[in-house]
Every structure is written in C-alpha cells, then in structure tokens.
C-alpha positions in Angstrom: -14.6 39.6 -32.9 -11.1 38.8 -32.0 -9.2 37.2 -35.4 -8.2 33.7 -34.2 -4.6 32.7 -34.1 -3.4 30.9 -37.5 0.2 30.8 -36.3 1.9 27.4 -35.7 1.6 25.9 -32.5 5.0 24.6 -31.8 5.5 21.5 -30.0 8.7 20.1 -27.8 8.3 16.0 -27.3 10.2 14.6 -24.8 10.6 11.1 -24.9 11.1 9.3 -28.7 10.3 5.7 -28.1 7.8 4.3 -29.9 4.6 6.5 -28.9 6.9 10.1 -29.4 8.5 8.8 -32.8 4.6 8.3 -33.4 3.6 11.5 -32.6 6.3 12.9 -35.3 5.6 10.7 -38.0 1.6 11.5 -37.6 1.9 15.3 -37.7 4.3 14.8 -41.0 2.1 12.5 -42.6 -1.3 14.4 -41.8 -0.3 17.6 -41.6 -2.6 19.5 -44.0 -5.9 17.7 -42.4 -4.1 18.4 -38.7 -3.6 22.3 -40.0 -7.5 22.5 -41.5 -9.3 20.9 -38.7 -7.3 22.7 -35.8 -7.6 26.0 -37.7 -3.8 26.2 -37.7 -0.8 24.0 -37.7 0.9 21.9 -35.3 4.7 21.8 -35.7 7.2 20.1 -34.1 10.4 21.9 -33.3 12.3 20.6 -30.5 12.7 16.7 -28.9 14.4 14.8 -25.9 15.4 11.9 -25.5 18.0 9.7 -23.8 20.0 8.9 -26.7 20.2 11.4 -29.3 21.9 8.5 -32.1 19.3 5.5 -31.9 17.7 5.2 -35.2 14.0 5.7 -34.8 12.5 5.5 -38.4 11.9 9.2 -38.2 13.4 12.0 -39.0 14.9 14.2 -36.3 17.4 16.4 -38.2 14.8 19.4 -38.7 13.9 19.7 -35.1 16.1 21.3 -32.0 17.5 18.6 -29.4 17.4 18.7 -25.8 19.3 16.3 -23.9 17.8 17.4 -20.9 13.7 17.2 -21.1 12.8 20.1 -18.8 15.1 22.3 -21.0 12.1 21.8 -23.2 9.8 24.0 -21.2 12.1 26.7 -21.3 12.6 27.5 -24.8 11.0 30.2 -26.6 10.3 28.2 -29.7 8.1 26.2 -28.2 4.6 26.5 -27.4 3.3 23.2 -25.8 5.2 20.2 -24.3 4.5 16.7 -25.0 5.2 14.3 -22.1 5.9 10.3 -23.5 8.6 9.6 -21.2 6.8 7.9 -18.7 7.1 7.4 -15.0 5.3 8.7 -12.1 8.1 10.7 -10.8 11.6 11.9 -12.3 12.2 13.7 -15.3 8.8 13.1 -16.0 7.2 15.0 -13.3 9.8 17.4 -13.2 9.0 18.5 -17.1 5.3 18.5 -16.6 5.8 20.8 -13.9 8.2 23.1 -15.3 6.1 23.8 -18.6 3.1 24.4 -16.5 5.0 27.1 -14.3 5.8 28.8 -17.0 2.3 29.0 -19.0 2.7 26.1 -21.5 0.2 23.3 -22.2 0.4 20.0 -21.8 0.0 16.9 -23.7 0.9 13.2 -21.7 0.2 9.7 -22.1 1.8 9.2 -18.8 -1.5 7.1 -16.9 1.1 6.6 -13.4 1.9 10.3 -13.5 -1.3 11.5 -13.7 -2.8 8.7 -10.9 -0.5 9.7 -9.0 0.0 13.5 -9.1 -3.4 14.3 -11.2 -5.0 16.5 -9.4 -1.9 19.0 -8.3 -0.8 19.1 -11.7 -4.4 19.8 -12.9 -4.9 22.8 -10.4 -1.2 24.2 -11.6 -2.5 23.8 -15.2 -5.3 25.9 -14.4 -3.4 28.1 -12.2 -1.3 29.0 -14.9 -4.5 29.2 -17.3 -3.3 26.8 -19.6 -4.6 23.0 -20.7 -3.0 19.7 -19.5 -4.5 16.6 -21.2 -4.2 12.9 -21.1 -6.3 11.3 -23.3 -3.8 8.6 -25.1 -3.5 7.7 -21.0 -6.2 5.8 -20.5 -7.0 3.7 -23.3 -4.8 4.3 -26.3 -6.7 5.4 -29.9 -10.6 5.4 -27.4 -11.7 9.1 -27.3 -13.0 7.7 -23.6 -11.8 11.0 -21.6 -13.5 12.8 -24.5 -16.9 11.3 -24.2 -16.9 11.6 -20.6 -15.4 15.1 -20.5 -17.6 16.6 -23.5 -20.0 14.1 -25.6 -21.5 12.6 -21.9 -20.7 16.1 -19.9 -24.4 16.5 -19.2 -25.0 12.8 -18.1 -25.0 11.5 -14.0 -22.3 8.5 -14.7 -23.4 5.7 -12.9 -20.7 2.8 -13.5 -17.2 3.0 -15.8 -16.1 -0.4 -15.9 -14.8 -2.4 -19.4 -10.9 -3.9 -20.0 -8.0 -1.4 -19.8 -4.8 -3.3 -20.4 -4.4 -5.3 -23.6 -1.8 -7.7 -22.1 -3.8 -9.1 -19.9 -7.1 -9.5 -22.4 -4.7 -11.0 -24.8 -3.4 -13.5 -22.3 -7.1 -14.7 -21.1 -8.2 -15.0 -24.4 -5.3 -17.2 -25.5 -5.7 -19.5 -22.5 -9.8 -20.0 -23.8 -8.7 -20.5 -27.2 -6.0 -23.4 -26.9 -6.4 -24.4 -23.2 -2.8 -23.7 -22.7 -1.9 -22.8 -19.0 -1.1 -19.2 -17.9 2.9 -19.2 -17.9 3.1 -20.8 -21.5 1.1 -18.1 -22.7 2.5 -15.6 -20.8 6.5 -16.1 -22.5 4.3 -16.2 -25.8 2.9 -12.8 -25.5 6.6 -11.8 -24.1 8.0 -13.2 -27.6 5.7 -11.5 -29.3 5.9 -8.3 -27.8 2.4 -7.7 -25.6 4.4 -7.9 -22.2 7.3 -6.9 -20.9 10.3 -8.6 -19.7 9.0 -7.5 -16.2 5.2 -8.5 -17.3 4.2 -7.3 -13.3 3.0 -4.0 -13.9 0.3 -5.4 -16.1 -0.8 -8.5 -15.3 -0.8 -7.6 -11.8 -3.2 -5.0 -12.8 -1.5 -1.7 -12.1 -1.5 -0.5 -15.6 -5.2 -0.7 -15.6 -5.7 0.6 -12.1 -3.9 3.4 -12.9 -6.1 4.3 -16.4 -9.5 3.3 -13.8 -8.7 5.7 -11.4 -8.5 8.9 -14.0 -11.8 7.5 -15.5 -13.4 7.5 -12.3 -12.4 11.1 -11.2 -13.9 12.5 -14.7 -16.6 10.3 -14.2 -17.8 11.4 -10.8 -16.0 14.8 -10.2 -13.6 13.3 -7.7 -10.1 13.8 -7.1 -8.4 10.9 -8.2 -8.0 8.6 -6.1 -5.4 5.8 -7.4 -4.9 4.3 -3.9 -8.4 3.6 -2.9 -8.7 1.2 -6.2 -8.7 -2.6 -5.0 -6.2 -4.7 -7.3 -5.8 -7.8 -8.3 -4.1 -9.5 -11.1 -4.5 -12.2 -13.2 -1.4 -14.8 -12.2 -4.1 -17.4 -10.1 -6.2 -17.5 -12.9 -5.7 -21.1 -14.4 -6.9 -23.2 -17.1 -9.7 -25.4 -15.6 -11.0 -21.9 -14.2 -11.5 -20.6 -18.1 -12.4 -23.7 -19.0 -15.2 -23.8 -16.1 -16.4 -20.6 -16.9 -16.9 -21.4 -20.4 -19.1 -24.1 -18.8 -21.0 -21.9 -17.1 -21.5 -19.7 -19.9 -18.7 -17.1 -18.2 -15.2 -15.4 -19.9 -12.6 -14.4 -17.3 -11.7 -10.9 -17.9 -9.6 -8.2 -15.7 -12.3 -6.4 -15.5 -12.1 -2.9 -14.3 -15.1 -1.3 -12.6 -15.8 2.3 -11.1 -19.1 3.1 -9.5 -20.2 5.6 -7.0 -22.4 3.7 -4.2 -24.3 5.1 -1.4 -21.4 4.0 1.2 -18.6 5.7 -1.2 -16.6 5.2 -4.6 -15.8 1.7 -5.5 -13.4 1.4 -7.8 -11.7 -2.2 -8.5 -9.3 -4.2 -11.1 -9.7 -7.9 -10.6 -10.0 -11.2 -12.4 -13.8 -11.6 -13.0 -16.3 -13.2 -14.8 -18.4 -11.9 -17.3 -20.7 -13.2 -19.9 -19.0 -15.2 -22.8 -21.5 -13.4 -25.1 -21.0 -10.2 -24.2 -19.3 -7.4 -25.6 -16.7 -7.7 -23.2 -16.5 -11.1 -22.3 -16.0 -12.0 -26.3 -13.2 -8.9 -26.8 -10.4 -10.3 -28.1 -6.6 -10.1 -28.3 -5.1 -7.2 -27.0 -8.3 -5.4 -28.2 -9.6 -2.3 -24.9 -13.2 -1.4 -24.3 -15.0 0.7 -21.9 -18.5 0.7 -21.2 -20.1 4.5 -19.4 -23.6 3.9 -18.2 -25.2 7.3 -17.9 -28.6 8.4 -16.4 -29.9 10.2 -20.1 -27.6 8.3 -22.5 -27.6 5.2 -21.1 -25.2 2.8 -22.3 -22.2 3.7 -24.7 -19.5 1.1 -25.5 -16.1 1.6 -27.1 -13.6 -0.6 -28.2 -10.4 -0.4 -30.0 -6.8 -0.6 -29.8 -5.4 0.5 -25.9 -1.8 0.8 -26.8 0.5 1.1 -30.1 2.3 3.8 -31.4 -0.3 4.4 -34.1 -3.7 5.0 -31.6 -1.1 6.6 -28.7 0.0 9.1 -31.2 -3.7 9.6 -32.8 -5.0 10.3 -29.4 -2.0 13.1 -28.7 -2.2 14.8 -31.8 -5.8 15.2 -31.0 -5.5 16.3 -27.6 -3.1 19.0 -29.4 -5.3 19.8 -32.0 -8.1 21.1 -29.6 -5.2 22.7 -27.6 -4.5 24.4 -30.6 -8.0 25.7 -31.1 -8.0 27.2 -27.9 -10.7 25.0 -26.8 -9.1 22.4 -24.1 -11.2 22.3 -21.2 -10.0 20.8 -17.5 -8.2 17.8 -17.3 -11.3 15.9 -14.8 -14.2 17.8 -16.8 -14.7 20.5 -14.0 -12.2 22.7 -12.6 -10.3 20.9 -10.3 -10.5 23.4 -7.0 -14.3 21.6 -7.4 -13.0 18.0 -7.4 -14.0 16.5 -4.4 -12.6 13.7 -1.9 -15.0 10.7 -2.3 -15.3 8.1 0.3 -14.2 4.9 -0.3 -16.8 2.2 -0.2 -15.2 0.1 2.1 -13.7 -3.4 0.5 -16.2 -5.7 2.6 -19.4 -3.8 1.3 -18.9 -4.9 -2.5 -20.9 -7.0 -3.4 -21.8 -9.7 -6.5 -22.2 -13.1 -7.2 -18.9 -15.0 -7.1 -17.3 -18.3 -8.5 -15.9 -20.2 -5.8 -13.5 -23.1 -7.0 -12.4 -25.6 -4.4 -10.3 -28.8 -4.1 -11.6 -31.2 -1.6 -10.1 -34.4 -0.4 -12.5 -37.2 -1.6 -13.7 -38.2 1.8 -17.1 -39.2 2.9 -18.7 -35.9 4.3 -16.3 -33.3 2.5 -18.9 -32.0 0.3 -21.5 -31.9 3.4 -18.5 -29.6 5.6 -17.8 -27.5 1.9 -21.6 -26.6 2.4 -21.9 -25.7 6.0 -18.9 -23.7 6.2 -20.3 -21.6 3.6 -23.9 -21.4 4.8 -22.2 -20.1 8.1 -20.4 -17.3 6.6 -23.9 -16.4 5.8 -23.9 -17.0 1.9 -26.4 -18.6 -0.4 -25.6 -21.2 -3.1 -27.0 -20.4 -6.6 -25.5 -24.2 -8.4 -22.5 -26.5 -7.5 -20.7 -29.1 -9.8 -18.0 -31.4 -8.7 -15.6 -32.4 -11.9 -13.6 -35.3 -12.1 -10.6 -36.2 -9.8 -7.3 -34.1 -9.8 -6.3 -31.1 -8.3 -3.1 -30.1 -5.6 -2.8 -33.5 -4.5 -3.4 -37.2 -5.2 -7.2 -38.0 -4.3 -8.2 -34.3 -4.5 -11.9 -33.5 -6.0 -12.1 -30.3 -7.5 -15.8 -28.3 -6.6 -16.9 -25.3 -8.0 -19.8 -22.9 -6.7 -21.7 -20.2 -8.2 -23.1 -17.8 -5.2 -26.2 -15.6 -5.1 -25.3 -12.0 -4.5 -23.2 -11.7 -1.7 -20.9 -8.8 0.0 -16.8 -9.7 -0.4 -16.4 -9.8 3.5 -19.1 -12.9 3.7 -16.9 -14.6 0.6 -13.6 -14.1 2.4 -15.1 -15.9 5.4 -16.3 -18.4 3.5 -13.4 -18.7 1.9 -11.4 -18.5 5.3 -13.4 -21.4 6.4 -13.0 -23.8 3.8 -9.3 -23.2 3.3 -9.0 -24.5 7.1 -11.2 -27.3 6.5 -9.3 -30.7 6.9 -10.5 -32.0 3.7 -9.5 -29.1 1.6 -6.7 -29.8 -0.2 -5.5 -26.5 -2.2 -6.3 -22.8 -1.9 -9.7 -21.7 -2.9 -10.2 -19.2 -5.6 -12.8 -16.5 -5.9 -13.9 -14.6 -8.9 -16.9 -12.0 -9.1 -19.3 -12.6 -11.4 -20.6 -8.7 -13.3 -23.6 -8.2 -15.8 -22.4 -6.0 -18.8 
C-alpha cells in the first residue's frame, strides 16, 4: 500500500481582489480542519497581483510575489495554481495554460474562461494528468458541480435550471417588494455594491449564461457549449409586469434552464415567470439556487449565496482540498476526449406557456384584432385581462395574455403581428411561464 503524501500542497494565487484575499484568509483561519480533512496541508506560498502595495486586509509578507502571474506556474515552490483574476482571455488564460503544460493543477473561479475555453483546457489538464476545477464558477459557496459530478454521477439529468446571478434576483425582488421601477433600483443595488458600474454583464444575463453552459456540459456529457445558450436580460422587465405576475400568482425571475430534448440541447437565460410560491420564485435578495432533476434522485434543490468572498473562497479551498487528496476527478464528470457535440434545439422549437403584455389603443375592435392576430399565428389563449388606461401613449389600454403551451416561433409571430397592428400602441413583451 503506497504511504500517502502528508507534505504540504503549496499553492500560487494569482489575482488578490476580494475572492484571492479570501482564499488566504480561509486557509489561515482553518488551517488545522483544512490539514485533517485533506490528509495534509494546504499552504500558500506565492501571489500575483497587479499592485503589489494595495492594502488587502491580509497578510502578504510570508508569501513570494510575482508581478507577472504566469511566473507562477513556473516556480518550484509551488504545487497548484489558483486562477481569480478573471477574464476569458489574457493573463488569465495564459496562466491556466502554462500551469497545465507543466503538470500543475488548477483551481479557477473564472465562469467566462472556462465557457469559453472549457473543454481545451480540460483535455490539457488531463493530458498532463493533473486536475483543473471550477467549482466557486458557477454558483459561489453551492457544491452544484459537486453534486452533479459525484453525489448525482449515477443519475440521467434531465433539466438544470434555477437562478445563477445574484444581481439580477436581487433587483427583481426589490422591484416586487416596493414597486419601484427598474432603473431606481438598479443605481440602488450599484450603491450598495450588487452591480457594477458597467451592470451589463449581469443583468444582461451573461454572467449566468456563462455559469449555465458549464452546468449543462456536466450535466449531459457535452462539450460546453456557451454560444448555443439563448440570452436575454432583465432591462424590459418593468413594474406593472411584476406587479401583473403577482396577479397571476407569477414572480419574474432570470431564470436559467438546461435540458436535453429530443431535437437537441436547450439551454436558455431569460426573464421568466415562475410560481410566487415556489422555491425559486420566493428566493430572495441576491440569494442563488439550482434545481437538478434526475431520473433515480429526482429532485434536489440548493440555495445559498452565488458570490462573496466568503462562499468563492469556501468553494476554492475545497476544490483544493480534494486536489490535495489526490482524488480530483475531470472537470465535466467524464473525461473530456468523451464529451460530445450536442445539437442545439433550434430557438423556434421551445416551447411553454408565455405572458404576453400588450398596449392597445382604446378603439372599438382593438381587442377583437389583439385576438385574431394571435389565433393566426396559431396560438391558444389560456385567460386575458385588460387593466385600466395608461401605457406608451395617451388613450393606450394595456392587455395582458396568458397562452396555452406554445413553441417560441408561434409567439414571435404573434408577437410580430400585433406589434404591426394599427391599434397597438407600444412594444409587446413576452415572458415564458416554467413549473419548478
């Protein structure tokens, strides 16, 4: 029996913003537990970062510097690299690649590097026979990549869908509590820190596209596939919509949602409408949950916090812990050579029921051409209510529609139809409506 290594495994982090100075306060703090439950410890001794004199609340005297990152993989005193620079290319990339050439592991929370380049840096990991992990890339402190990858291995996924990107969640739920318009709330969550300057990346789903598109290739054995996931953010979504919803029973959500069809692999980011009840349609804040449906589990739920340097850094060190047990397995679940190309399911073939919301001029017969323009694009009316008078423009009636199932290319010609209607006085709006 081979005596199992109790030496130190020496780390290098590049990148000490908030996640990286996490990851160094965590292994300080718990560093006895860390050393018993991985079987040895994990030490850091060399960073990166772009300024070596910003005060980070941590330490950095005891550990090597590098003002060049990919220096890191070169160094003989460490073992594995830890990537929290971000970005899907650059220095980035370029360190990722660099440790893996030369037989080191890899730890990143970097969700657009490994959306993007996923599946070429997970066949040079296992080229090189070492372990590249993302966990804290997906959904912060959720073991999600975990549970698919080892607790739900044996399982047939069926559908990965829940909310990835706490800006957003944190926005939607504002809007339902006080009734306050999007852009109000918006510069709120800006003072307070949930966005960014340049919010775009998030609330025009990106951020979560990227995190649904690594879920999907461990969920399915796919190669990942961040280009084939249909995006859409949440800057139409307005106040009468969550307010409607409510009405119907519904929370808005950006809901993200991978499942493989019989036509191909859907996978999809977009305002949508859940219900208010629900696990995910009453998560709150900034608060992340996915939901795996498997074929011999069934249905597990997780929630927690997606981002933060306190769940980032608790999902790195525990990537590294099983790194340093010798007992990371591939990045997807399966060894990547056996990762396949899925089909997309082609954008017209989803289907679902939908809220359509529509401003009509209040003219005799508007309602009547609202109907038949919809009924020729082939789709069924579940309810309708017309609210009170508003909207775009003076006179405008606002109507909103609940469909019976119906495939996205019928809605969009619905949609089409109505929005050249002479009585229709603003854009119309669709949201899908999803059972979870």
């Amino acid at each position: 029996m081979t005596r199992p290594d109790t030496s130190p495994l020496r780390i290098g982090i590049a990148g000490l913003g908030t996640v990286g100075a996490g990851v160094v306060k965590l292994l300080a703090a718990n560093a006895g537990a860390i050393a018993a439950r991985a079987g040895r410890p994990v030490a850091v001794t060399a960073v990166s970062a772009r300024s070596r004199g910003r005060d980070r609340g941590v330490d950095l005297a005891p550990y090597a510097w590098e003002d060049d990152a990919v220096r890191l993989a070169a160094r003989d005193d460490v073992d594995c690299v830890v990537e929290v620079v971000g970005g899907s290319n650059g220095p980035a990339k370029a360190l990722v690649e660099a440790a893996l050439a030369a037989g080191k592991p890899v730890v990143t929370a970097n969700k657009a590097l490994i959306a993007h380049h996923g599946q070429a840096l997970a066949e040079a990991a296992e080229a090189a026979g070492v372990a590249l992990r993302a966990e804290a890339g997906v959904a912060g402190g959720i073991p999600v990549m975990k549970a698919l990858t080892e607790g739900l291995a044996a399982n047939r996924i069926h559908r990965v869908s829940g909310v990835l990107n706490g800006t957003c969640n944190y926005i939607l739920t504002e809007m339902a509590a006080t009734g306050r318009g999007y852009a109000e709330v918006l510069a709120e969550a800006q003072a307070k820190g949930y966005a960014e300057a340049d919010p775009a990346f998030d609330v025009g789903g990106t951020d979560a596209a990227h995190k649904l598109a690594i879920l999907a290739a461990a969920a399915f054995g796919t190669r990942v596939d961040f280009a084939g996931v249909t995006t859409e953010g949440i800057e139409r979504i307005t106040a009468a919509d969550i307010e409607t919803a409510g009405d119907l029973g519904f929370a808005i959500k950006l809901l993200a949602v991978a499942r493989m069809e019989a036509g191909g692999l859907e996978q999809r980011v977009r305002p949508t409408m859940v219900p208010r009840e629900s696990l995910i349609g009453s998560l709150p804040g900034v608060t992340n949950a996915v939901v795996l449906e498997g074929d011999f589990v069934g249905t597990c739920a997780f929630t927690g916090p997606g981002a933060g340097e306190g769940p980032t850094a608790s999902a790195i060190v525990a990537d590294l812990m099983d790194i340093a047990r010798g007992a990371a397995g591939p990045l997807f679940a399966q060894p990547a050579a056996g990762l396949r190309a899925a089909e997309r399911l082609d954008y017209s073939d989803e289907h679902a029921p939908y809220y359509l919301r529509f401003s009509l001029l209040d003219r005799p017969g508007a309602l009547a051409a609202l109907a038949s323009a919809i009924g020729e694009a082939g789709v069924s009316i579940h309810r309708m209510r017309q609210y009170g008078r508003g909207g775009a423009r003076a006179g405008a009636v606002p109507v909103v529609i609940v469909t019976h199932d119906a495939r996205r290319e019928m809605i969009d010609g619905a949609v089409a139809r109505i929005a050249a209607l002479d009585v229709s006085a603003a854009e119309p709006v669709a949201i899908a409506i999803e059972e979870i």
